[in-house]
MARBA-378629 format. One record per residue: residue in three letters; x, y, z of N, C-alpha, C, O in turn. Coordinates in nm, 3 decimals, padded with zeros to 5 digits, always signed. Layout:
N
GUVEX residu     n.X     n.Y     n.Z    ca.X    ca.Y    ca.Z     c.X     c.Y     c.Z     o.X     o.Y     o.Z
GUVEX    ALA       X       Y       Z       X       Y       Z       X       Y       Z       X       Y       Z
...
# end
This chain:
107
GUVEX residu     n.X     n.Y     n.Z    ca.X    ca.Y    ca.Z     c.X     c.Y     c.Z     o.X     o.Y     o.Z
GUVEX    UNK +00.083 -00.117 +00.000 +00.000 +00.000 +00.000 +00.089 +00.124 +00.000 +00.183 +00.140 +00.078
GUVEX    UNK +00.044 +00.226 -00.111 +00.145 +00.317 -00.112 +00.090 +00.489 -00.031 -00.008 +00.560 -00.051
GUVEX    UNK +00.208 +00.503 +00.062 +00.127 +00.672 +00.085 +00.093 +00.762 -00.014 +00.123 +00.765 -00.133
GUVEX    UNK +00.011 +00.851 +00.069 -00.055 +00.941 -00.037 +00.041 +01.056 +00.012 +00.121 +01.058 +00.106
GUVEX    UNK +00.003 +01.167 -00.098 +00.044 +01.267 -00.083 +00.097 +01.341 +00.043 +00.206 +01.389 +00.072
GUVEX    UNK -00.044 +01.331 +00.119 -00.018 +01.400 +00.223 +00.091 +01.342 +00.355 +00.147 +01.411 +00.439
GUVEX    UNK +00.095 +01.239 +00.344 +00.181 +01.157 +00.444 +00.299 +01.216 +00.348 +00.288 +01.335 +00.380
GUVEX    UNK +00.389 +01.214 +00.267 +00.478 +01.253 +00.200 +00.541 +01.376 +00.272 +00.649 +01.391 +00.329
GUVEX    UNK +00.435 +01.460 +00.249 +00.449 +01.585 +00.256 +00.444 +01.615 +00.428 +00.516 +01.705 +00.471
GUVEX    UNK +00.391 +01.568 +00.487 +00.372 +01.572 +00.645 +00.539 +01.513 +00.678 +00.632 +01.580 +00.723
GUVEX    UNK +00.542 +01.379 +00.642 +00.730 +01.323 +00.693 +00.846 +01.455 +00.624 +00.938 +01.504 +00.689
GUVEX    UNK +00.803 +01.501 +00.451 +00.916 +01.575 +00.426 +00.926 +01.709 +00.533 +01.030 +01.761 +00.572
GUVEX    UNK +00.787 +01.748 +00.569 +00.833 +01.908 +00.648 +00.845 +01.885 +00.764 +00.876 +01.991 +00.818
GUVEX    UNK +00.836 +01.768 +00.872 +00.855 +01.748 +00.990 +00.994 +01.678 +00.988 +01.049 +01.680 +01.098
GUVEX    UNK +01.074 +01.610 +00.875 +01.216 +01.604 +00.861 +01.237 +01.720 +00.826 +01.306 +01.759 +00.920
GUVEX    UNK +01.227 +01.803 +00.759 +01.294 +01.938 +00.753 +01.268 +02.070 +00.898 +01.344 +02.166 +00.916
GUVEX    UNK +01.142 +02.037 +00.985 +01.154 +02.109 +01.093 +01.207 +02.036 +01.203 +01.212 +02.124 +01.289
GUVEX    UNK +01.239 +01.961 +01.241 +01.273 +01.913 +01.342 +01.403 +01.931 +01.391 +01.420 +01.936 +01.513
GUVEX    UNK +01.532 +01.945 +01.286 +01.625 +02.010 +01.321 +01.649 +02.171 +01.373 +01.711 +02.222 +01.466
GUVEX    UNK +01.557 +02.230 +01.249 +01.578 +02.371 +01.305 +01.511 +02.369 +01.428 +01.593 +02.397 +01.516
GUVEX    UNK +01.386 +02.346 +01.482 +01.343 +02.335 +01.607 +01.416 +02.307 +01.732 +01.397 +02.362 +01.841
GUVEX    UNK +01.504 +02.213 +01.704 +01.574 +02.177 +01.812 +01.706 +02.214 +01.801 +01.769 +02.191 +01.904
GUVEX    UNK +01.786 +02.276 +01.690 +01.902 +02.364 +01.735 +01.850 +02.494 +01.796 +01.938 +02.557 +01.856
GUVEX    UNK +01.732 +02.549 +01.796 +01.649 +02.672 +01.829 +01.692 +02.680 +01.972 +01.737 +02.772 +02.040
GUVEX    UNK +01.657 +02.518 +02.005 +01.619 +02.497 +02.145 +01.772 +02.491 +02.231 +01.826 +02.528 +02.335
GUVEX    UNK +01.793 +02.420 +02.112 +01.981 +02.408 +02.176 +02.008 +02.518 +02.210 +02.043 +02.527 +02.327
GUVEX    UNK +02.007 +02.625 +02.142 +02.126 +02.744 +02.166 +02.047 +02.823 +02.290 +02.107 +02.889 +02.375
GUVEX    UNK +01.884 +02.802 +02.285 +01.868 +02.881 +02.417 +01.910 +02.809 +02.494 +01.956 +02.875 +02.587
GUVEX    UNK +01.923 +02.677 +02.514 +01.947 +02.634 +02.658 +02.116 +02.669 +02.699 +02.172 +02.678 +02.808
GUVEX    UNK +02.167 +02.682 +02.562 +02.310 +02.719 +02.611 +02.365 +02.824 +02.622 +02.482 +02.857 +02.642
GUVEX    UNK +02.242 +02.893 +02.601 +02.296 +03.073 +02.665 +02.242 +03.102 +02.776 +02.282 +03.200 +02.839
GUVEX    UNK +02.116 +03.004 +02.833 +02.088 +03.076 +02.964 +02.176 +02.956 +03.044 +02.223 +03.010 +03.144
GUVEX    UNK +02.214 +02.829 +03.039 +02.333 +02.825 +03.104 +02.452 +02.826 +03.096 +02.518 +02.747 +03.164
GUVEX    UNK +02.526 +02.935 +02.993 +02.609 +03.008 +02.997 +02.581 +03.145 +03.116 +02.644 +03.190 +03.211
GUVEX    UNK +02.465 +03.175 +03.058 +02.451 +03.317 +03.163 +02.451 +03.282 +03.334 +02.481 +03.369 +03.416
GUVEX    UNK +02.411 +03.135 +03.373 +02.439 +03.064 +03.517 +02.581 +03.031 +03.543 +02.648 +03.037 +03.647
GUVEX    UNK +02.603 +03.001 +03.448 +02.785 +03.005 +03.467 +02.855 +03.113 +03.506 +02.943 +03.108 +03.592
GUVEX    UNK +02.806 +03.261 +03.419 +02.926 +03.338 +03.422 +02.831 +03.411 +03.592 +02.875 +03.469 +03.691
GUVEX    UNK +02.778 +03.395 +03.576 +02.684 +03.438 +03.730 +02.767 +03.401 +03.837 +02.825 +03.481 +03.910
GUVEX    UNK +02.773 +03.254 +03.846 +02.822 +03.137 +03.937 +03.006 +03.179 +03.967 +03.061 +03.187 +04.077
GUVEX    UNK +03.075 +03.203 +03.811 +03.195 +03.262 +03.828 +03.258 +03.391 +03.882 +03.370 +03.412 +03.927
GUVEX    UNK +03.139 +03.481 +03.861 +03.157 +03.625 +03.907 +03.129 +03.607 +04.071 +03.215 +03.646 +04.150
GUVEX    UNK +03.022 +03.555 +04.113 +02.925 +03.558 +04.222 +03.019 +03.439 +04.339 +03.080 +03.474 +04.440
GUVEX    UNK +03.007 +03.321 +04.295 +03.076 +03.220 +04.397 +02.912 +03.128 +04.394 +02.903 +03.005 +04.396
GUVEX    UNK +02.777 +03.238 +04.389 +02.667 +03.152 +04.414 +02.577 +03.184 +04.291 +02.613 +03.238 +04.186
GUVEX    UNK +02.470 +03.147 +04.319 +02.330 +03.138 +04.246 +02.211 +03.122 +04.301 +02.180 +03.015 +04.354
GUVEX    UNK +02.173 +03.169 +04.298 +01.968 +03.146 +04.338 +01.937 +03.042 +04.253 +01.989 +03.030 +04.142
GUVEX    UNK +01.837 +02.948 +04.307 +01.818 +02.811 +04.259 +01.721 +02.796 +04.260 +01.677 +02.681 +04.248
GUVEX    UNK +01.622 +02.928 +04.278 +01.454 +02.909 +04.226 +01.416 +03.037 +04.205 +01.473 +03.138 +04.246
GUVEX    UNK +01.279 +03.028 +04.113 +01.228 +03.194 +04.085 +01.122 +03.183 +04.178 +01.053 +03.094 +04.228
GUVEX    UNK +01.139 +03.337 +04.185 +01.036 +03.391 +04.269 +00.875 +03.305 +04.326 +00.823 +03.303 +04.438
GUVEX    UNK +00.834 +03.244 +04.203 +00.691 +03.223 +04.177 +00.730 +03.049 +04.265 +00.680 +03.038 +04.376
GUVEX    UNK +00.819 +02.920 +04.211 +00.890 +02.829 +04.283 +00.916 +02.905 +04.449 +00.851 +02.878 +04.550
GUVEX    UNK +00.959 +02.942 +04.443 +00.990 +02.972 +04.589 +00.899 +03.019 +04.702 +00.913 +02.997 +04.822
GUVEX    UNK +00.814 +03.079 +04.646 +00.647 +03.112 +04.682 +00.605 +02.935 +04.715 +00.579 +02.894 +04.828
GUVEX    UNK +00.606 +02.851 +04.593 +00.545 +02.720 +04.589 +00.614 +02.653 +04.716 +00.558 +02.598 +04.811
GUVEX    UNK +00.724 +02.668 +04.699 +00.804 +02.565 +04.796 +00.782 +02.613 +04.942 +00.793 +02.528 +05.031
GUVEX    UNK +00.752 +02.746 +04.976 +00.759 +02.810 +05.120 +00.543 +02.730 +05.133 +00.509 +02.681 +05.240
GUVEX    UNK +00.451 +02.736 +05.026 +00.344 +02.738 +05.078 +00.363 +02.554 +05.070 +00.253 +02.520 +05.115
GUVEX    UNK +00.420 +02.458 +05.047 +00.463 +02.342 +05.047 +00.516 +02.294 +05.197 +00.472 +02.217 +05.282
GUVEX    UNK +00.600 +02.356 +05.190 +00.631 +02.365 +05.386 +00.543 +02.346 +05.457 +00.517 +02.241 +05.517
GUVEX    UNK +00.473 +02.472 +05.459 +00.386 +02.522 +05.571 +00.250 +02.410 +05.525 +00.164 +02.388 +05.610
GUVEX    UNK +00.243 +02.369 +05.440 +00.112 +02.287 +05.424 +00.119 +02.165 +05.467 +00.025 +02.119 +05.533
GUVEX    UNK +00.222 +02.095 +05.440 +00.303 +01.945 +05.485 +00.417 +01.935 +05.615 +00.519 +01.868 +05.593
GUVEX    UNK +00.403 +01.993 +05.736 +00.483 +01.990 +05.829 +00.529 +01.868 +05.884 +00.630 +01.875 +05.954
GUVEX    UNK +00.471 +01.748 +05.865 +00.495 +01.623 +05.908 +00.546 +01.522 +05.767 +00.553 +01.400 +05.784
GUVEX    UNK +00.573 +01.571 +05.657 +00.590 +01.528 +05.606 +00.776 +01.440 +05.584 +00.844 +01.496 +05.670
GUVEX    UNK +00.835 +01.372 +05.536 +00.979 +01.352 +05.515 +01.060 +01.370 +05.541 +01.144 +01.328 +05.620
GUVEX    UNK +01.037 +01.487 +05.426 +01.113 +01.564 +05.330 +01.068 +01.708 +05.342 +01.093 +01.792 +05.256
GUVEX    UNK +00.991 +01.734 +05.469 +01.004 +01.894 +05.509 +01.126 +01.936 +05.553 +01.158 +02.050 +05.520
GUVEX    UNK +01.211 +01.864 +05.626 +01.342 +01.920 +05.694 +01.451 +01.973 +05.557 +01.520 +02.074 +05.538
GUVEX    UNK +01.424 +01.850 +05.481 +01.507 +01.890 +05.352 +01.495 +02.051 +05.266 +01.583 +02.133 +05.242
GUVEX    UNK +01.302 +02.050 +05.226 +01.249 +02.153 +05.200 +01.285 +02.298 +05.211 +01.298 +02.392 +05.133
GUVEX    UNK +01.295 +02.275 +05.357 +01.311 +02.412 +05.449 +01.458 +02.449 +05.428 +01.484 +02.566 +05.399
GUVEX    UNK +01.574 +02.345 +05.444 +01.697 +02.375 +05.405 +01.727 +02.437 +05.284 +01.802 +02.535 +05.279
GUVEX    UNK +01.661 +02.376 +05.159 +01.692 +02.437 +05.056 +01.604 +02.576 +05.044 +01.665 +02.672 +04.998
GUVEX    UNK +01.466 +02.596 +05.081 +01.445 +02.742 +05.065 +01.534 +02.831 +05.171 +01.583 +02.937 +05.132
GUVEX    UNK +01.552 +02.793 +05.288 +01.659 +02.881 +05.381 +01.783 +02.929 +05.302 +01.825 +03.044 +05.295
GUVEX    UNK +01.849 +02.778 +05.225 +01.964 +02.830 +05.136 +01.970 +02.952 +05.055 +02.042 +03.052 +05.062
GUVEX    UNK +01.855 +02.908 +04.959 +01.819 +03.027 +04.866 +01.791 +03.161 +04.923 +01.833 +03.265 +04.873
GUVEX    UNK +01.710 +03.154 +05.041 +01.729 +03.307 +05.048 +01.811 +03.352 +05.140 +01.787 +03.457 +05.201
GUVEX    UNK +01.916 +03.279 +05.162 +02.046 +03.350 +05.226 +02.140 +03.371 +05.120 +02.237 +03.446 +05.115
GUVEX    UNK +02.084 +03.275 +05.016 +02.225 +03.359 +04.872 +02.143 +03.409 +04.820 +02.171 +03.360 +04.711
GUVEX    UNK +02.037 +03.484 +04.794 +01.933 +03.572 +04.766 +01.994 +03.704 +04.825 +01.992 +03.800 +04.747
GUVEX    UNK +02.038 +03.721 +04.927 +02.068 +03.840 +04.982 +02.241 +03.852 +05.035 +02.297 +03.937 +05.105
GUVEX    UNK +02.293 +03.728 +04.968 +02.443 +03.750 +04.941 +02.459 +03.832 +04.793 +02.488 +03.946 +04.757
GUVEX    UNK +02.424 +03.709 +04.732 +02.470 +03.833 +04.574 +02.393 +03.890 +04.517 +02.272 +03.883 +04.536
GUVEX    UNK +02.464 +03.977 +04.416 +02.403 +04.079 +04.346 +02.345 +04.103 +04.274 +02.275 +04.205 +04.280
GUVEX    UNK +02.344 +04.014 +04.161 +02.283 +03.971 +04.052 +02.203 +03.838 +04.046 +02.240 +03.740 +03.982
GUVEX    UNK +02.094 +03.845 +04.118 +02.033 +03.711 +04.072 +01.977 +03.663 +03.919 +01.944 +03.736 +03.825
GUVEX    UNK +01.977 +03.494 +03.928 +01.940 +03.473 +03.760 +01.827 +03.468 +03.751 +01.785 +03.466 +03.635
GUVEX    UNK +01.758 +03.464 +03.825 +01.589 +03.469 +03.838 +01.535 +03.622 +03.869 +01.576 +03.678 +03.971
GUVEX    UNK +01.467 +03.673 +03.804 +01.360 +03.765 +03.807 +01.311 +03.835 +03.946 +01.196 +03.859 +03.982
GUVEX    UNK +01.442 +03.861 +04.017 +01.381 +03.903 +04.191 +01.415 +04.072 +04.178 +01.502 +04.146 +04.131
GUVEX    UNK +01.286 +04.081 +04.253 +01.321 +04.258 +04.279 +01.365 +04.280 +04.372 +01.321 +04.196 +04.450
GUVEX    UNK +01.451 +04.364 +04.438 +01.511 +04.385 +04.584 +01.393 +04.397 +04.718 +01.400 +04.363 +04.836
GUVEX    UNK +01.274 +04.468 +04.625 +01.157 +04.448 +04.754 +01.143 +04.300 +04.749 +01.149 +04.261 +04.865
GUVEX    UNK +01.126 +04.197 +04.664 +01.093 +04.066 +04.703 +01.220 +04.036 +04.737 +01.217 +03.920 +04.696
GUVEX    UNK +01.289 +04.045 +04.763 +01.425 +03.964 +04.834 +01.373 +04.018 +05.022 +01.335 +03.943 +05.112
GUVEX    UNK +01.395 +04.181 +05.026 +01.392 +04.203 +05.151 +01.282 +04.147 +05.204 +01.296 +04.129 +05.325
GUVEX    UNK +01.132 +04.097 +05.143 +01.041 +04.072 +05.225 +01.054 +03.881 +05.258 +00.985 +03.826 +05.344
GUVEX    UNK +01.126 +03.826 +05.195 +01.189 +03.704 +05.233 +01.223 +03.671 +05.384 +01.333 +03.711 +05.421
GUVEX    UNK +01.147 +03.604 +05.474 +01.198 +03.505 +05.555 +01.309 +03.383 +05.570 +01.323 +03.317 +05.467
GUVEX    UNK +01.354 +03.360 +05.633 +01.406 +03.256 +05.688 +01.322 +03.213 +05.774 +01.264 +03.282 +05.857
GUVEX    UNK +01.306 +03.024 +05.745 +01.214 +02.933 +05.802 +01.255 +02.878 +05.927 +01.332 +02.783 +05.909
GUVEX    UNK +01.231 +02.903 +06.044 +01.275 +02.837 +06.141 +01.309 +02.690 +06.135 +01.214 +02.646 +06.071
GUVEX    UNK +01.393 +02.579 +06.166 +01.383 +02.439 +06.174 +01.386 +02.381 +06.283 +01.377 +02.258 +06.288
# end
């Protein structure tokens, strides 16, 4: 049984997009972690969640206190916002009012 047209034509332009699509994808992923690199080299650190994650992970805490993997939780948001307010340049999208209104989680 032979394809028709349209199968032809569907395999030729999805072999012809599929590369450009995914070198597209390549080069962003290797400039925004290039831009974590030269961050990481200038800085010593990095912020390791955005704003909106870090919101998730603090209302994650407080919702699951008996859980595991709260002790873990709490360590890593504590981390973040103590290098939140070490360096200068974060790679995530923080404004200095959302940094200063940042807690540290008791453990």
């Amino acid at each position: 049984m032979a394809l028709s047209t349209v199968a032809w034509v569907t395999m030729l332009l999805a072999i012809l997009a599929l590369p450009g699509v995914a070198s597209v994808v390549l080069v962003r992923s290797l400039r925004t972690e290039g831009r974590k690199l030269t961050l990481l080299r200038e800085q010593g650190n990095l912020d390791s969640y955005s704003p909106q994650a870090l919101k998730e992970l603090r209302e994650w805490i407080q919702a699951n206190p008996n859980n595991p993997y709260v002790a873990d939780a709490r360590q890593r948001y504590n981390e973040c916002v103590r290098t939140l307010r070490e360096i200068e340049n974060p790679y995530y999208d923080w404004s200095d009012e959302q940094i200063e209104e940042l807690e540290v989680i008791e453990e």
